[in-house]
Backbone as XML, in Angstrom:
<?xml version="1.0"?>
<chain id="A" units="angstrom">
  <residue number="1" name="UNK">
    <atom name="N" x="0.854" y="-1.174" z="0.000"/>
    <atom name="CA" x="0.000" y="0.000" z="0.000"/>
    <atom name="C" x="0.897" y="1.233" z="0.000"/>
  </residue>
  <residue number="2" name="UNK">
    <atom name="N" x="1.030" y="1.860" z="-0.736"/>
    <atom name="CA" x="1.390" y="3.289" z="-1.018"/>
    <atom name="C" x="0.756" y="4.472" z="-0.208"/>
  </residue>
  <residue number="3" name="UNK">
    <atom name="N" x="1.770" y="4.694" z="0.522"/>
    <atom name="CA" x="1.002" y="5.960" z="1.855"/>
    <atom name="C" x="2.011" y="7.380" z="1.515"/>
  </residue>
  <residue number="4" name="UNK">
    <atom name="N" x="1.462" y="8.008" z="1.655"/>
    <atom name="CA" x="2.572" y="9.332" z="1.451"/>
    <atom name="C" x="1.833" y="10.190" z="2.617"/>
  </residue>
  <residue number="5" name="UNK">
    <atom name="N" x="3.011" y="10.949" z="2.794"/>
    <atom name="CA" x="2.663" y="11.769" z="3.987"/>
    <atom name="C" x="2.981" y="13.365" z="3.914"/>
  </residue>
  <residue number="6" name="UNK">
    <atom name="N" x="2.028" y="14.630" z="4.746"/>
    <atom name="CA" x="1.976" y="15.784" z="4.323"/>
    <atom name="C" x="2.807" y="16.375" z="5.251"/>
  </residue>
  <residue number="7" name="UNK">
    <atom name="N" x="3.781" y="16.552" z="5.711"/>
    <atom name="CA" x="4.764" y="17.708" z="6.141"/>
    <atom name="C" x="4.843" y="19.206" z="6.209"/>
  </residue>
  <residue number="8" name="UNK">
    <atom name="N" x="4.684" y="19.621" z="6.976"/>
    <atom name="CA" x="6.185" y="20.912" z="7.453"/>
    <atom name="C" x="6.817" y="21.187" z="7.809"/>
  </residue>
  <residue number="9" name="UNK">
    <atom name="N" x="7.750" y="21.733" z="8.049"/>
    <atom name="CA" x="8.992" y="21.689" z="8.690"/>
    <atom name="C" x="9.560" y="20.379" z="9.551"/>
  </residue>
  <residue number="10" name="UNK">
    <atom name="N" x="8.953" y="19.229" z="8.760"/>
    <atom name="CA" x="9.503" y="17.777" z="8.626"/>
    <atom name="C" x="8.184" y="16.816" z="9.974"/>
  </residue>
  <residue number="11" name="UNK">
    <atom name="N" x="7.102" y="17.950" z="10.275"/>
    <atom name="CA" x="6.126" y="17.246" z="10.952"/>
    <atom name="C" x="4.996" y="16.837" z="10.339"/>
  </residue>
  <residue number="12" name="UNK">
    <atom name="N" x="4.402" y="15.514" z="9.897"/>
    <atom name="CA" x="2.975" y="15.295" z="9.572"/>
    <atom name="C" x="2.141" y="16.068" z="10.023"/>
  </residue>
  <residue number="13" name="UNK">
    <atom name="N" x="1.632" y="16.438" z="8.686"/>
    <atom name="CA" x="0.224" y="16.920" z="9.121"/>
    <atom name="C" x="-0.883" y="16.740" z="8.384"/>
  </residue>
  <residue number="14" name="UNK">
    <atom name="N" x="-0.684" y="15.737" z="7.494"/>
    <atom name="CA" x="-1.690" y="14.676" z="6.747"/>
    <atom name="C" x="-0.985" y="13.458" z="6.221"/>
  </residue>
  <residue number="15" name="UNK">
    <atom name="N" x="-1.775" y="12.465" z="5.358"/>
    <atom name="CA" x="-1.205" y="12.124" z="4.632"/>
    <atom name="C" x="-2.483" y="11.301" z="3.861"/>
  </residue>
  <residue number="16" name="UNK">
    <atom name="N" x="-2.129" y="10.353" z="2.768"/>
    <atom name="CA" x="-3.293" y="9.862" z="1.908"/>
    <atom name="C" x="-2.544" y="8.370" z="1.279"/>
  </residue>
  <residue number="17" name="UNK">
    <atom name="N" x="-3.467" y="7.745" z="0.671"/>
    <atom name="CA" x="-3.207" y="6.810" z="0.424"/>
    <atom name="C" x="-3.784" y="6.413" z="-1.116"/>
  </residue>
  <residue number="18" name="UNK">
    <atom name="N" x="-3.423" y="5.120" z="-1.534"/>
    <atom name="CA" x="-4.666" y="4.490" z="-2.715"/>
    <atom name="C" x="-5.297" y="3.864" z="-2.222"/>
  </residue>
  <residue number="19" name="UNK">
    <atom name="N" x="-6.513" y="3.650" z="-2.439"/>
    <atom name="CA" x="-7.334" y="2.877" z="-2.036"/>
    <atom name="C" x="-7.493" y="1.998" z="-3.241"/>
  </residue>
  <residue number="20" name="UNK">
    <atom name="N" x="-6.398" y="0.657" z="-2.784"/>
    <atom name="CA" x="-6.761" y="-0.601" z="-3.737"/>
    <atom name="C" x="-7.603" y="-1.373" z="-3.359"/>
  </residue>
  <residue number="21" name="UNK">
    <atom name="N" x="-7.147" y="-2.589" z="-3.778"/>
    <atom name="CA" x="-8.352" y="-3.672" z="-3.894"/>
    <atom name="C" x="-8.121" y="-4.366" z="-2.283"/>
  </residue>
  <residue number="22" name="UNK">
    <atom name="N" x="-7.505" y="-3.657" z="-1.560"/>
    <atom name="CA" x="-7.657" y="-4.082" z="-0.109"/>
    <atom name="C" x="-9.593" y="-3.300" z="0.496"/>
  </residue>
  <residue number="23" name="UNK">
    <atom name="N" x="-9.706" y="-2.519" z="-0.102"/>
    <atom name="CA" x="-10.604" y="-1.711" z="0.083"/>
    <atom name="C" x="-11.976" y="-2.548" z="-0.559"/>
  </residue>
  <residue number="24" name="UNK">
    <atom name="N" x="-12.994" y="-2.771" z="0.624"/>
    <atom name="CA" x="-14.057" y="-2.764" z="-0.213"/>
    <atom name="C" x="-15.186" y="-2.084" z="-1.235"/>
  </residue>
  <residue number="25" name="UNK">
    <atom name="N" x="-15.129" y="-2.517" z="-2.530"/>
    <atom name="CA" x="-15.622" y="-1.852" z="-3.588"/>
    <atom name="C" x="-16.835" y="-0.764" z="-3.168"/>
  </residue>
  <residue number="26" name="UNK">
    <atom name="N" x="-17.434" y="-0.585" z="-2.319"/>
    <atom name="CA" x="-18.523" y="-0.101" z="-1.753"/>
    <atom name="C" x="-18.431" y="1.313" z="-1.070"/>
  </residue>
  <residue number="27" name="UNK">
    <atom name="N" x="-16.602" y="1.086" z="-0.525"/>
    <atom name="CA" x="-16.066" y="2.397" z="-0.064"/>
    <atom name="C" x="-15.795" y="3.361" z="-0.888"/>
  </residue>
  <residue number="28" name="UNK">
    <atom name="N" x="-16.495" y="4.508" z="-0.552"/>
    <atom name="CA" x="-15.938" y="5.654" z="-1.347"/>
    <atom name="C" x="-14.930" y="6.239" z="-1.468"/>
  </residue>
  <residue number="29" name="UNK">
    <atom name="N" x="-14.197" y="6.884" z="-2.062"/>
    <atom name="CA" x="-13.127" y="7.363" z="-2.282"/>
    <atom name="C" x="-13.434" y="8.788" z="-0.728"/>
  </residue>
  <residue number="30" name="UNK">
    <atom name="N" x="-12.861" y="9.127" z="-0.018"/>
    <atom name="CA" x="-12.597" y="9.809" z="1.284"/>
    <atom name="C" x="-11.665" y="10.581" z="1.761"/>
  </residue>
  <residue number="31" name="UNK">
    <atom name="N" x="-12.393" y="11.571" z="3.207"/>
    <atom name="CA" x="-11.359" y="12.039" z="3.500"/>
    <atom name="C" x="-11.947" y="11.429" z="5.020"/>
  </residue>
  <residue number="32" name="UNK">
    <atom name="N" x="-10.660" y="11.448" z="6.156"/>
    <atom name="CA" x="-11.080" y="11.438" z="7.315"/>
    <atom name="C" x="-10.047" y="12.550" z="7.969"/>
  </residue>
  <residue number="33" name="UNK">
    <atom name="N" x="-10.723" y="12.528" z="9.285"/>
    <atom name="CA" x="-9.789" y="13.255" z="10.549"/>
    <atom name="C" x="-9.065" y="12.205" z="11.502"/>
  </residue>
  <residue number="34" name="UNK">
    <atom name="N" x="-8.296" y="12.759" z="11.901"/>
    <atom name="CA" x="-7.535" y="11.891" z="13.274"/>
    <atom name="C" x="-7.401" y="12.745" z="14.069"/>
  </residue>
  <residue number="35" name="UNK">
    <atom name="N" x="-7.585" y="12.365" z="15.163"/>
    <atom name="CA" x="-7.414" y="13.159" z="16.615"/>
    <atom name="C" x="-6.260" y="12.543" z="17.550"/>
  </residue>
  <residue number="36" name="UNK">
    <atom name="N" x="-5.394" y="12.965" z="18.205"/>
    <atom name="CA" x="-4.097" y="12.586" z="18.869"/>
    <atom name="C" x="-5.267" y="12.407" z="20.266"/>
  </residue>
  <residue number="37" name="UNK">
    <atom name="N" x="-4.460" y="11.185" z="20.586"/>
    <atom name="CA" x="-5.387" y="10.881" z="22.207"/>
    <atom name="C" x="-3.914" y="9.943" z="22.910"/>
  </residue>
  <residue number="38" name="UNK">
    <atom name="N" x="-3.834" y="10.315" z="24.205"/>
    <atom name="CA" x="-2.874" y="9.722" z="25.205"/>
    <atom name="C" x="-3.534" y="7.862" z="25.114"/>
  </residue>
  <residue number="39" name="UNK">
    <atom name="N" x="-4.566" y="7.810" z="24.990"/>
    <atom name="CA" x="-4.937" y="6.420" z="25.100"/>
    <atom name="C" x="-6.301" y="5.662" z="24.217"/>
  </residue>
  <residue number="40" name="UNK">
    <atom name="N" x="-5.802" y="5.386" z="23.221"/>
    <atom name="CA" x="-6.720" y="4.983" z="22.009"/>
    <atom name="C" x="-7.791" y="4.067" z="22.331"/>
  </residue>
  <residue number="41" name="UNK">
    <atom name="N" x="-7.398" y="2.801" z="23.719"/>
    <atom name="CA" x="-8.354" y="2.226" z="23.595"/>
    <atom name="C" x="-9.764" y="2.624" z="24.750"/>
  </residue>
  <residue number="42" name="UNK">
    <atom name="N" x="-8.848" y="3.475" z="25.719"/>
    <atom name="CA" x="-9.567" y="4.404" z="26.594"/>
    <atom name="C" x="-10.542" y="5.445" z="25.641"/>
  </residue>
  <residue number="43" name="UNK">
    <atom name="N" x="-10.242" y="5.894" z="24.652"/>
    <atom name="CA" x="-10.926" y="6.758" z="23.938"/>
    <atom name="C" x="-12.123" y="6.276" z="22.924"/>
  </residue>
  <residue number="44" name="UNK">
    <atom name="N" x="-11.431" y="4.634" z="22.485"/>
    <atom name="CA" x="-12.495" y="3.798" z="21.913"/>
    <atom name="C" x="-14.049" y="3.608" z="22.960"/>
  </residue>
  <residue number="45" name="UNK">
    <atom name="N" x="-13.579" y="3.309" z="24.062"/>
    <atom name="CA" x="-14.462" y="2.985" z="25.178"/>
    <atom name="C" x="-15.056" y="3.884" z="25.283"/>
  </residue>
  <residue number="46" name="UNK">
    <atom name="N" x="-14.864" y="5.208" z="25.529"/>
    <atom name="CA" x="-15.378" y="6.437" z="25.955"/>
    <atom name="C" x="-16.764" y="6.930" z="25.108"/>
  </residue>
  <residue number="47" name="UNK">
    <atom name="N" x="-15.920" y="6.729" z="23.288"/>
    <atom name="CA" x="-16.957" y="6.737" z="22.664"/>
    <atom name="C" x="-17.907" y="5.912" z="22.341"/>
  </residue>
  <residue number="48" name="UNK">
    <atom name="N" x="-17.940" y="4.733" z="23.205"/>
    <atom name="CA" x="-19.566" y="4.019" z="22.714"/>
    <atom name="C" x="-19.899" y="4.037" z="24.083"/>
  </residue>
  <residue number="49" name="UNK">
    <atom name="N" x="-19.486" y="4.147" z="25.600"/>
    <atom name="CA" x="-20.082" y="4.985" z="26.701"/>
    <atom name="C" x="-20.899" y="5.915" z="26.150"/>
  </residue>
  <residue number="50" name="UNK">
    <atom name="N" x="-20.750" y="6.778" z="25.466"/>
    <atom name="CA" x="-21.764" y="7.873" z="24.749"/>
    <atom name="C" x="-22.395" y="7.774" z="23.737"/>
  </residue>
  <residue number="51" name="UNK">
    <atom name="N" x="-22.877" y="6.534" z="23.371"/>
    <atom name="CA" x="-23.466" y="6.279" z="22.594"/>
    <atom name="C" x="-23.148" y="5.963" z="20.746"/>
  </residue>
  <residue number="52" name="UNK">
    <atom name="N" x="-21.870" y="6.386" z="20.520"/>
    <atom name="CA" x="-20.852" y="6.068" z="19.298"/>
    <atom name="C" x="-20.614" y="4.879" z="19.561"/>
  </residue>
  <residue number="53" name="UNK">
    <atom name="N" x="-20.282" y="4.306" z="17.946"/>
    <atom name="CA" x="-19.436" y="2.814" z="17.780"/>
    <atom name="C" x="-18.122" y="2.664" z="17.081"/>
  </residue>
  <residue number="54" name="UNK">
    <atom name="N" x="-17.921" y="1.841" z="16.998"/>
    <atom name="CA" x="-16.512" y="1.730" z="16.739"/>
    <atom name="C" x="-16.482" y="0.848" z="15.747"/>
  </residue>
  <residue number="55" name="UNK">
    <atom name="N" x="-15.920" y="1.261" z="14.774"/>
    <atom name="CA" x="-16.183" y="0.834" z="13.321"/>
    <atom name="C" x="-14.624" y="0.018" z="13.214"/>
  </residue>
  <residue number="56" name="UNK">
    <atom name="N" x="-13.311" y="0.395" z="13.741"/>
    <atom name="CA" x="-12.293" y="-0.432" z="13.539"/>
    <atom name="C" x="-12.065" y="-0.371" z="15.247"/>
  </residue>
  <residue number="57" name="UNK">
    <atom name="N" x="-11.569" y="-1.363" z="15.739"/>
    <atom name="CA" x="-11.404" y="-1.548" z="16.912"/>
    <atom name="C" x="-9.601" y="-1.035" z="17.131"/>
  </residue>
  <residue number="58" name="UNK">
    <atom name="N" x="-9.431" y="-0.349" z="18.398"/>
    <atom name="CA" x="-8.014" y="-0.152" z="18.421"/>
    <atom name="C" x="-7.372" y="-1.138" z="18.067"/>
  </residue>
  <residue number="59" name="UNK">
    <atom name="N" x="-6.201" y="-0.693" z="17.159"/>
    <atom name="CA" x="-5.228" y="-1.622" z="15.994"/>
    <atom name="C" x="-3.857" y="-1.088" z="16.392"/>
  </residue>
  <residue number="60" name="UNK">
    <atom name="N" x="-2.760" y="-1.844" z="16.077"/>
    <atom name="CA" x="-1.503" y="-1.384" z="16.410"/>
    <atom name="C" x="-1.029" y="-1.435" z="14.635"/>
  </residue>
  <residue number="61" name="UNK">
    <atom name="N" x="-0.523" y="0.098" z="14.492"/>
    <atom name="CA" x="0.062" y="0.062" z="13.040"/>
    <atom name="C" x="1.387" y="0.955" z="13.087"/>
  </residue>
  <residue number="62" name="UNK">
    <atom name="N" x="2.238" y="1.027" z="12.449"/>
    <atom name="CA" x="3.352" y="1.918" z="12.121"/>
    <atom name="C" x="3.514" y="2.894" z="12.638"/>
  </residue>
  <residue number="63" name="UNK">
    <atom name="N" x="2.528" y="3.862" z="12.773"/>
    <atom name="CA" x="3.012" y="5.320" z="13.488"/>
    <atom name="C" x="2.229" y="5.003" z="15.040"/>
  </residue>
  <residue number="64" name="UNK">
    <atom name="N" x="1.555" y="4.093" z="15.658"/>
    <atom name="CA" x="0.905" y="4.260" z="16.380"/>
    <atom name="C" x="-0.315" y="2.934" z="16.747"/>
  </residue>
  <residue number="65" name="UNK">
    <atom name="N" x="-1.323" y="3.445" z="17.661"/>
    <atom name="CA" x="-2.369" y="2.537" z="17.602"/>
    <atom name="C" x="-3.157" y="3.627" z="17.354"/>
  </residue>
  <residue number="66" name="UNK">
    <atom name="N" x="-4.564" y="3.319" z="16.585"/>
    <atom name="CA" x="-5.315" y="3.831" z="15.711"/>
    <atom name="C" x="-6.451" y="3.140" z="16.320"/>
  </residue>
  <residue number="67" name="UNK">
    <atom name="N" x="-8.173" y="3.623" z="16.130"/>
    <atom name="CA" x="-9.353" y="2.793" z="15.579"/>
    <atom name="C" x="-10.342" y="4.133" z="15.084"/>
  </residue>
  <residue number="68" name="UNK">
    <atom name="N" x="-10.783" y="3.357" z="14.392"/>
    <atom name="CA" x="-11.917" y="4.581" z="13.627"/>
    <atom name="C" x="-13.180" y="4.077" z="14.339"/>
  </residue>
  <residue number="69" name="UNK">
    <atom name="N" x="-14.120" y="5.580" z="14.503"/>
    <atom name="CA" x="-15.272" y="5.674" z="15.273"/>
    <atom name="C" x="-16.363" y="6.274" z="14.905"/>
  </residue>
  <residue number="70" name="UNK">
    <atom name="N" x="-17.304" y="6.440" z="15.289"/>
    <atom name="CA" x="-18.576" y="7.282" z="14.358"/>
    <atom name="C" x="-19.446" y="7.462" z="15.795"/>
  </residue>
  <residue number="71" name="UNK">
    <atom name="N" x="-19.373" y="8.914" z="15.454"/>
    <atom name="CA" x="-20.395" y="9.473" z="16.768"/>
    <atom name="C" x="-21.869" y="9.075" z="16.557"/>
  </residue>
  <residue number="72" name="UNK">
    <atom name="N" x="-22.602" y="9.821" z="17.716"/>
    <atom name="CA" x="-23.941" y="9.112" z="17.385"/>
    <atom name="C" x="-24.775" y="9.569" z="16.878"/>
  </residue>
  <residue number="73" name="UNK">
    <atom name="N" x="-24.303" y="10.436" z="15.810"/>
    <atom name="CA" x="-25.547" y="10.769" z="14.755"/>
    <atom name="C" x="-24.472" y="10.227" z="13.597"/>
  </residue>
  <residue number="74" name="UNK">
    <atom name="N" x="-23.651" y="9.138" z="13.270"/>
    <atom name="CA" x="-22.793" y="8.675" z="12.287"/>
    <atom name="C" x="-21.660" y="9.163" z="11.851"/>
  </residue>
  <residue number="75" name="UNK">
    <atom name="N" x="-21.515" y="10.427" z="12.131"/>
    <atom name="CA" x="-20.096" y="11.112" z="11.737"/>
    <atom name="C" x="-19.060" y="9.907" z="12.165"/>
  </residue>
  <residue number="76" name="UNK">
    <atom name="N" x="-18.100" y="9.724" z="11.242"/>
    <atom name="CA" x="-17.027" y="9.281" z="11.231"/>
    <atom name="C" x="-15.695" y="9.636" z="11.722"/>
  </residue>
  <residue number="77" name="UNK">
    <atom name="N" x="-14.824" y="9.419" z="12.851"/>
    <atom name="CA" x="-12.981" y="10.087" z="12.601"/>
    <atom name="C" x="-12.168" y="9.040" z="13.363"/>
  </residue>
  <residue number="78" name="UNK">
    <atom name="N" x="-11.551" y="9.294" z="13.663"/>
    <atom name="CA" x="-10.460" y="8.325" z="13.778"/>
    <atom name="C" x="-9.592" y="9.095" z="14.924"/>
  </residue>
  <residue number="79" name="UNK">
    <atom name="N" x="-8.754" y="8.389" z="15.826"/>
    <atom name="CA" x="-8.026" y="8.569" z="17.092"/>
    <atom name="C" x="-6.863" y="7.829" z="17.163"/>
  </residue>
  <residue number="80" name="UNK">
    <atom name="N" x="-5.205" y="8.894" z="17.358"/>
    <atom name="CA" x="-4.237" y="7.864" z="17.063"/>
    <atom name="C" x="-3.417" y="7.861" z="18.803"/>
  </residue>
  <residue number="81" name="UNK">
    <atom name="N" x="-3.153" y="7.060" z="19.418"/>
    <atom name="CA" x="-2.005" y="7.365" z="20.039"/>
    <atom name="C" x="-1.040" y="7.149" z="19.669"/>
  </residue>
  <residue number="82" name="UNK">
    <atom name="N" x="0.585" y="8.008" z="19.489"/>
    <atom name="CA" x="1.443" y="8.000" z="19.386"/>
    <atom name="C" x="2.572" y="7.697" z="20.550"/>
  </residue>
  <residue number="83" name="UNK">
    <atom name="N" x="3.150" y="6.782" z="20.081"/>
    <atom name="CA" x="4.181" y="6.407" z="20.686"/>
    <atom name="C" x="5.216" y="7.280" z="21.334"/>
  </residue>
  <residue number="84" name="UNK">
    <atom name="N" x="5.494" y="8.489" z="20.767"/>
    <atom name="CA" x="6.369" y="9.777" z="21.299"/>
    <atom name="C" x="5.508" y="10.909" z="20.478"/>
  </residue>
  <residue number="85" name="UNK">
    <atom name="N" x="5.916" y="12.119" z="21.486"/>
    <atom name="CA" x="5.151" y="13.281" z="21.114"/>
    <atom name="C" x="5.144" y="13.796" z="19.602"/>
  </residue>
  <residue number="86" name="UNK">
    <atom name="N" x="4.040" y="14.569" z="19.589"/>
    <atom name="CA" x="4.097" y="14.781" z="18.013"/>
    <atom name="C" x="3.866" y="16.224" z="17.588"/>
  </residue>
</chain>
């Protein structure tokens, strides 16, 4: 998978991907948000305490642990903790 990442002064501050055939055909082409959180799976929890679900369950990937979430009128974003400050 081909990820590229958006920089300034050598800090992420986006990045994007292709969406191949890992992707199900059904998904639209997208944008999301990420939010920096001290504790991803504390933050997973938090949001379906309030009534949100959790569409990817905290995951451990490359920059971090990650899960994507959708509040409770469906909005979609995503929550990373990072391993060192960012």
């Amino acid at each position: 998978m081909l990820y590229h990442e958006l920089q300034i002064d050598g800090r992420t501050i986006g990045g994007c991907m292709v969406m191949d055939e890992n992707w199900p055909a059904e998904v639209p082409t997208h944008w999301t948000v990420y939010f920096a959180t001290e504790d991803t799976d504390a933050t997973a929890a938090k949001c379906v305490e309030l009534g949100g679900t959790v569409q990817v369950p905290p995951t451990d990937i490359p920059p971090g642990r990650f899960a994507v979430l959708n509040d409770p009128q469906g909005g979609m974003f995503s929550v990373m903790t990072f391993p060192q400050p960012i």
